[in-house]
N, CA, C and O atoms as a MOPAC input file, in Angstrom:
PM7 MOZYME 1SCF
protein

 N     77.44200 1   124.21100 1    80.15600 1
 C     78.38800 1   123.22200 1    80.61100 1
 C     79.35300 1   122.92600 1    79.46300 1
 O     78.91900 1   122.68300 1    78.33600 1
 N     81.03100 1   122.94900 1    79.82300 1
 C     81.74800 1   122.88900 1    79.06900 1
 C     81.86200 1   120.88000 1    78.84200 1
 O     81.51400 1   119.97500 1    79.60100 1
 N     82.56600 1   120.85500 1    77.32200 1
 C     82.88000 1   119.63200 1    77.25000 1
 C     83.48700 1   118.89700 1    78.15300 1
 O     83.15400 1   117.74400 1    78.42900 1
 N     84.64900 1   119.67500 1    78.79700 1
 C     85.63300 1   119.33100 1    79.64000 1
 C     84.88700 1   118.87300 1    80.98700 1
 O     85.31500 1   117.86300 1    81.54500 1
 N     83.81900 1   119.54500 1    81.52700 1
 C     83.21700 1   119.34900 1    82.43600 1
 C     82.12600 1   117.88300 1    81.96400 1
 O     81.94600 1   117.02800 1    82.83000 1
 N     81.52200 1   117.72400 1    80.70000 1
 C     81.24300 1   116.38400 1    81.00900 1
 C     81.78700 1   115.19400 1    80.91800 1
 O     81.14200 1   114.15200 1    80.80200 1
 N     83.04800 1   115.28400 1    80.96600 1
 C     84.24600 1   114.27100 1    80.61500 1
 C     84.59300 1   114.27200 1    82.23600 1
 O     84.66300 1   113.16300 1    82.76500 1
 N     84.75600 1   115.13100 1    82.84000 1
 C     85.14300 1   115.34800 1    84.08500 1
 C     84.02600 1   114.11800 1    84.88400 1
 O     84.47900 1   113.13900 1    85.47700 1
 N     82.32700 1   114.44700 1    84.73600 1
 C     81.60900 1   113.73400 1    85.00100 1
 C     81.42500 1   112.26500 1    84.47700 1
 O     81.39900 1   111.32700 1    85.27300 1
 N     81.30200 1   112.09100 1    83.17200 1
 C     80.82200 1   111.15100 1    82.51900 1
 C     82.06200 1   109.89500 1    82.96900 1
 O     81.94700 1   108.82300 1    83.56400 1
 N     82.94300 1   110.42500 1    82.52700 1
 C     84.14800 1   109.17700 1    82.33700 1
 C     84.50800 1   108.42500 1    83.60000 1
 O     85.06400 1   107.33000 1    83.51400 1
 N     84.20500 1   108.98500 1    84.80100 1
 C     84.53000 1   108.56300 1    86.09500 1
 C     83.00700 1   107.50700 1    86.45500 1
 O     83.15500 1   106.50600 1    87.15500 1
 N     81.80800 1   107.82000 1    85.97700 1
 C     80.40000 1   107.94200 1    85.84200 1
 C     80.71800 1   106.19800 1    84.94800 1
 O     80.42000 1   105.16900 1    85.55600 1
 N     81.18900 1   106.14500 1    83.84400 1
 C     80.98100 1   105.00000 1    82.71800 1
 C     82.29100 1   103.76700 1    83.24400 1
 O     82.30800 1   102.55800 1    83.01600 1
 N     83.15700 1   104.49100 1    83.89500 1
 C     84.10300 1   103.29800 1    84.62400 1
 C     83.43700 1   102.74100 1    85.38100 1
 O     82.95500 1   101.68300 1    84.97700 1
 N     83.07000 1   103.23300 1    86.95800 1
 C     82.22300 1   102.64500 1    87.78600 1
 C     81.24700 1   101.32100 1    86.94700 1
 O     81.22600 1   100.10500 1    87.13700 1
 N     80.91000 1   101.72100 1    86.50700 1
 C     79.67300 1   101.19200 1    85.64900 1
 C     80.07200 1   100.02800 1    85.00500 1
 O     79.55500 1    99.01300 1    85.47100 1
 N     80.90300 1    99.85200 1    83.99200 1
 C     81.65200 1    98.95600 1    83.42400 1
 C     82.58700 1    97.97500 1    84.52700 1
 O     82.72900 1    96.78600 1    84.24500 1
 N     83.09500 1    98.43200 1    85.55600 1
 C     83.40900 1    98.07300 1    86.30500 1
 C     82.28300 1    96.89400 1    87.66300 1
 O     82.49900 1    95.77200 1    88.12200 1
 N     81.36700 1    97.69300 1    87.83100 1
 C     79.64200 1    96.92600 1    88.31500 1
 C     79.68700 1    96.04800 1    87.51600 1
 O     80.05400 1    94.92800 1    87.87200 1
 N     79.21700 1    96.39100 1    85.82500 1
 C     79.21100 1    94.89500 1    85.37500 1
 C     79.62000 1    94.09500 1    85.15500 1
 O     79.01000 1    93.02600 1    85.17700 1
 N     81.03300 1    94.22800 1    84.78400 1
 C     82.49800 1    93.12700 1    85.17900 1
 C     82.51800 1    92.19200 1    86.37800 1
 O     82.62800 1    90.96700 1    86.32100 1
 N     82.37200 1    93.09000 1    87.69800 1
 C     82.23900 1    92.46000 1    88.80700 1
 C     80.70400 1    91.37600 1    88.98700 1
 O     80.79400 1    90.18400 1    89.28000 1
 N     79.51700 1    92.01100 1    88.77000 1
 C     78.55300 1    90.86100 1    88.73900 1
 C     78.30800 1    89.89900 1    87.82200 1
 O     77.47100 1    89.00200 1    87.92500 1
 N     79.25700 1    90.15400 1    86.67100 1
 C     79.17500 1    89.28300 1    85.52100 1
 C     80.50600 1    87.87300 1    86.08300 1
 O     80.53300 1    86.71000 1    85.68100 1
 N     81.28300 1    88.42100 1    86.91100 1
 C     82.31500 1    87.24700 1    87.53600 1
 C     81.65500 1    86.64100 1    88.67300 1
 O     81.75600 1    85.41800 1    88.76700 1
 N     80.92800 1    87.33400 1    89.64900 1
 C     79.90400 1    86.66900 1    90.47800 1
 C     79.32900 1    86.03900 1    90.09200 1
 O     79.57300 1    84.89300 1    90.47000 1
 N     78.39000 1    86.14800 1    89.28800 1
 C     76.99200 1    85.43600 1    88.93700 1
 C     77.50300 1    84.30700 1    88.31800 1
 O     77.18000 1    83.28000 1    88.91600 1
 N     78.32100 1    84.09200 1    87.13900 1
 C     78.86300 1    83.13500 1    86.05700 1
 C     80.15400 1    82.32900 1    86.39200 1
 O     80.40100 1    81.19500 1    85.98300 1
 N     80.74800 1    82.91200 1    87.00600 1
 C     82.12600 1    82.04500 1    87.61000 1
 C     81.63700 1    80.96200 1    89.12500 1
 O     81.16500 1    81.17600 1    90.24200 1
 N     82.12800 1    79.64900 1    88.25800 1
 C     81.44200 1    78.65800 1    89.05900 1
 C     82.64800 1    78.24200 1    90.75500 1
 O     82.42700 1    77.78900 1    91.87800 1
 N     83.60100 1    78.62300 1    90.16600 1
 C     84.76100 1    78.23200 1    91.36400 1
 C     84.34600 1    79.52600 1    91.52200 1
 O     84.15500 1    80.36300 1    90.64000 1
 N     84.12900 1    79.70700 1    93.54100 1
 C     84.16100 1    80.66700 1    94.09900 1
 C     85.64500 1    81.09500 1    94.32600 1
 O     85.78600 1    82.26500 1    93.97200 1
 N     86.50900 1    80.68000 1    94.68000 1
 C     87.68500 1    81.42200 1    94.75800 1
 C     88.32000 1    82.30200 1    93.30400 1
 O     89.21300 1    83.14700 1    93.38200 1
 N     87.64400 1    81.89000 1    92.02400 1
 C     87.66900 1    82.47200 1    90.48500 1
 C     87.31900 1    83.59100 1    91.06000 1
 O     88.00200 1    84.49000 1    91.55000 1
 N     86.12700 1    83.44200 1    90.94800 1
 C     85.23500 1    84.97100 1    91.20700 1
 C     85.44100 1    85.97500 1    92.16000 1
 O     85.16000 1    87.15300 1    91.94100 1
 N     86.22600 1    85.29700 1    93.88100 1
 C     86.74600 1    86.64000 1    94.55600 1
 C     87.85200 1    87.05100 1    94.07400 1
 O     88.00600 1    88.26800 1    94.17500 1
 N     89.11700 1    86.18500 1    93.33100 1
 C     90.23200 1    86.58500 1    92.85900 1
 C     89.95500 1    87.36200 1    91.55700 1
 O     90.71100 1    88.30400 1    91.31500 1
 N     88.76000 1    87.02500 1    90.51400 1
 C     88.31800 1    88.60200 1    89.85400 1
 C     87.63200 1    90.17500 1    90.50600 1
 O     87.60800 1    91.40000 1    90.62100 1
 N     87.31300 1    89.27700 1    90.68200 1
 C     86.42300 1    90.59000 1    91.78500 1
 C     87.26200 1    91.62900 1    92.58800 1
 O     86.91900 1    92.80000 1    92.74700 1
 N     88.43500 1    91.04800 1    93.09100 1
 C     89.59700 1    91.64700 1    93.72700 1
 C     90.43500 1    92.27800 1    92.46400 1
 O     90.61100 1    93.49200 1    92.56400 1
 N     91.02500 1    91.60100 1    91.19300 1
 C     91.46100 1    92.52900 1    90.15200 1
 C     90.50700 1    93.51400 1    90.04900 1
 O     90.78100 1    94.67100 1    90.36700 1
 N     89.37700 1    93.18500 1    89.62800 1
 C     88.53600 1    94.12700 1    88.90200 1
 C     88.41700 1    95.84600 1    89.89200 1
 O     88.50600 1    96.95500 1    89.36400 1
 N     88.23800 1    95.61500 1    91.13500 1
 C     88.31400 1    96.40700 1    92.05100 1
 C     89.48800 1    97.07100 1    92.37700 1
 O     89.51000 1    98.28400 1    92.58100 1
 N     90.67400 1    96.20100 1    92.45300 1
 C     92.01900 1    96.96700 1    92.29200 1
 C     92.34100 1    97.75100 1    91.66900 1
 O     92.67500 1    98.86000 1    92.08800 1
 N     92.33100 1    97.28100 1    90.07600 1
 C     92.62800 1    98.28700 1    88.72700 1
 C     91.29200 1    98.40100 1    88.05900 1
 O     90.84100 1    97.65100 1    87.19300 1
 N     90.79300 1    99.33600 1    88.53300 1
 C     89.64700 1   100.40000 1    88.10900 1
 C     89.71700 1    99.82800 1    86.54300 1
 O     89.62100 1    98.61300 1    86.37300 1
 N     89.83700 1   100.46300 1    85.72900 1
 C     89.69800 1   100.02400 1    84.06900 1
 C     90.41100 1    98.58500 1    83.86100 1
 O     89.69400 1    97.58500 1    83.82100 1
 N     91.67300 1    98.48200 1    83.74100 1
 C     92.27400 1    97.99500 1    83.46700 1
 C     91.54700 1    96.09600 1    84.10400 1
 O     91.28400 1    95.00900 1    83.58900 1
 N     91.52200 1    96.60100 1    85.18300 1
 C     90.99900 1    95.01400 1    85.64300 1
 C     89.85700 1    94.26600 1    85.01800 1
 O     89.85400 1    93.04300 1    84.87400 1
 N     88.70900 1    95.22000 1    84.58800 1
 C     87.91100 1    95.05800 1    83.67300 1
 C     88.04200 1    94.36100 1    82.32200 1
 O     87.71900 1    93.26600 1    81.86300 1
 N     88.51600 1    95.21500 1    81.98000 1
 C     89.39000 1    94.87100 1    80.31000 1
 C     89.75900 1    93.37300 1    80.38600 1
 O     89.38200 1    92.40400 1    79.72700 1
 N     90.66500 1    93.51800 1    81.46200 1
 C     91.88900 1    92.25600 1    82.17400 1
 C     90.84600 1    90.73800 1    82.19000 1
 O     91.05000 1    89.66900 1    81.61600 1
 N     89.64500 1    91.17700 1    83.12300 1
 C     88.48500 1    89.92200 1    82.93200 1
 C     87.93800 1    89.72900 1    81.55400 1
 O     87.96900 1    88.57000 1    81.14100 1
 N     87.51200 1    90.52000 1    80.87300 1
 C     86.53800 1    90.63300 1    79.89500 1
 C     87.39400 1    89.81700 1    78.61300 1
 O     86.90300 1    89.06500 1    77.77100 1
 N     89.27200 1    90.35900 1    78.81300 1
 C     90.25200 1    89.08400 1    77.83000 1
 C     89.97100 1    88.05000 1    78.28300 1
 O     89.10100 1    87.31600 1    77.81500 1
 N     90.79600 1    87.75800 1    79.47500 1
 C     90.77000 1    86.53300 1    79.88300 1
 C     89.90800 1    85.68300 1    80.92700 1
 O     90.19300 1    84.52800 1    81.24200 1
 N     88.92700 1    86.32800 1    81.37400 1
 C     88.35600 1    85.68500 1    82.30100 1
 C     87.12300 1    84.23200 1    82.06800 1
 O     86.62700 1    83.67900 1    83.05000 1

């Protein structure tokens, strides 16, 4: 297996992921429910970026 091929796998593999815990980390801890669907909705929109986006400012 080439490098290229586990980048192909992995990186799509470690977003999801980072992304899961972004999202249950705004569920579980964000006390205004409308906070938490309006992260939950970034976070899901912009794949990486929304993540990041909570993890600054959320």
């Amino acid at each position: 297996m080439a490098a290229g091929d586990v980048l192909t796998i992995a990186l799509p593999v470690l977003i999801v992921a980072l992304d899961a815990l972004a999202v249950s980390h705004a569920v579980l801890h964000k006390h205004d429910t409308r906070a938490a669907i309006g992260w939950v909705g970034v976070i899901l929109s912009l794949p990486l970026l929304g993540a990041a986006l909570y993890w600054a400012l959320g």
